[in-house]
N, C-alpha and C positions, 0 to 999 in steps of 0.2 A: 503759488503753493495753495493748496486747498487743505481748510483746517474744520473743524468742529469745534460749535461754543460750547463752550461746559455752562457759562450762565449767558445774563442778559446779556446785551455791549452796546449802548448806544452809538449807530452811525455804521455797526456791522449788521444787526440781526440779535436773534432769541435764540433761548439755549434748545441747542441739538441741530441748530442751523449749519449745513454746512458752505462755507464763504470760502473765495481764493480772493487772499493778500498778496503782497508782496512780500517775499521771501525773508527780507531784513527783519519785516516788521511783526513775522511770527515768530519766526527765530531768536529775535532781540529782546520782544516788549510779550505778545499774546501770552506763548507756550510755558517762559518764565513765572510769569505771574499767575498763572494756571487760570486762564480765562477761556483759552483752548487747547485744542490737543489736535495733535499729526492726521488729517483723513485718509489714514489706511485701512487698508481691507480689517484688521482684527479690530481697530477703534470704530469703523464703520458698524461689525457686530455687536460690538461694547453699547454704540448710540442705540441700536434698536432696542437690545435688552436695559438700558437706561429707560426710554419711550414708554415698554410696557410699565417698567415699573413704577415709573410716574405716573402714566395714566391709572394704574391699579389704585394708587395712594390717593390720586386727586376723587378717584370714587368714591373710595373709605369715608374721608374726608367730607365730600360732597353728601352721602349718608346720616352720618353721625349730626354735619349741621340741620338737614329736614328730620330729622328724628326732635334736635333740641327746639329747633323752631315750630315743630309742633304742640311742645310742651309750651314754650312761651307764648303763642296764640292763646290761652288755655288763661294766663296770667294778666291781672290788672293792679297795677299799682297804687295806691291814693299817696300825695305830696300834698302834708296839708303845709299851709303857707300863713303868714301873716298880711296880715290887709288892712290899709288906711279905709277914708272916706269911700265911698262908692264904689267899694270891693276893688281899689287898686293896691295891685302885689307892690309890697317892701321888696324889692330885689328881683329877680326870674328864676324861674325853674331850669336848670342847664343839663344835658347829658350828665352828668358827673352826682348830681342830683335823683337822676332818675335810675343809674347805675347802684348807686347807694341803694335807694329804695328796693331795687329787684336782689340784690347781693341780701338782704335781710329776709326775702322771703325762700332763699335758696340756691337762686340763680346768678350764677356768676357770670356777668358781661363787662364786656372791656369798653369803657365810654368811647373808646375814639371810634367802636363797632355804631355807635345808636346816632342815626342820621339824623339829625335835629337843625333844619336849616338858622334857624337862629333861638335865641332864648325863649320860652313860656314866656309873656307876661301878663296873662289875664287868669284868670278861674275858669274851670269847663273841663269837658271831656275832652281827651287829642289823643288820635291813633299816631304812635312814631314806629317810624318803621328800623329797626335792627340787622347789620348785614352782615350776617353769621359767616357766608362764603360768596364769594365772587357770583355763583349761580342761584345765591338762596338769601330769599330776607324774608325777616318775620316781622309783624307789627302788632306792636303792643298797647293794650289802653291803658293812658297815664290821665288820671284823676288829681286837678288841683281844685283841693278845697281849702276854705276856709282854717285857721288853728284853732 
């Protein structure tokens, strides 16, 4: 039987795939749980007008994030910090940190967005880069100074 995903399905394929199972196993488990639907001719139509309208969204989408990431290029943060002997930071500066900082100048980012392979822990300039959408990152300069 040949079906359409409505979403992902690991070990079938990606949504708007269309896959042939065996009969049991869409009839019993896929169509049930609405992970796919019947590939017939009117649901085959259904998929295309599905396609455009995603891809429409996924542009919208893809827009609005270079529009924000242009604003945020534009933006530098300073994280002042506390510092022992020989300007070593008490603790690290963490996404979550740096999210705070931009949230106060306007810009709302979601820290699990800000690619920060591991914690700040010195003083300096650092470009981190931010990933707004799957096709779009912005990088922002975050300033640890001194308190």
């Amino acid at each position: 039987m040949e079906i359409i995903l409505r979403q992902d399905y690991e070990g079938l394929g990606k949504t708007g795939d269309i896959v042939k199972v065996k009969d049991g196993y869409a009839r019993n488990y896929l169509i049930p749980k609405g992970i796919a639907y019947i590939a017939s001719k009117e649901n085959r139509k259904r998929l295309e007008n599905d396609l455009k309208v995603r891809s429409w969204r996924q542009e919208k989408e893809k827009r609005i994030a270079e529009e924000f990431a242009k604003k945020l290029e534009s933006v530098s943060c300073t994280i002042p910090v506390q510092v022992g002997e020989e300007d070593k930071l008490f603790g690290s500066v963490t996404s979550q940190n740096i999210a705070d900082a931009l949230s106060a100048q306007g810009f709302e980012v979601d820290r699990r967005k800000i690619q920060l392979d591991e914690p700040i822990k010195s003083l300096g300039i650092y470009s981190v880069p931010i990933k707004l959408h799957p096709e779009v990152q912005a990088m922002v300069k975050v300033w640890v100074v001194k308190e």
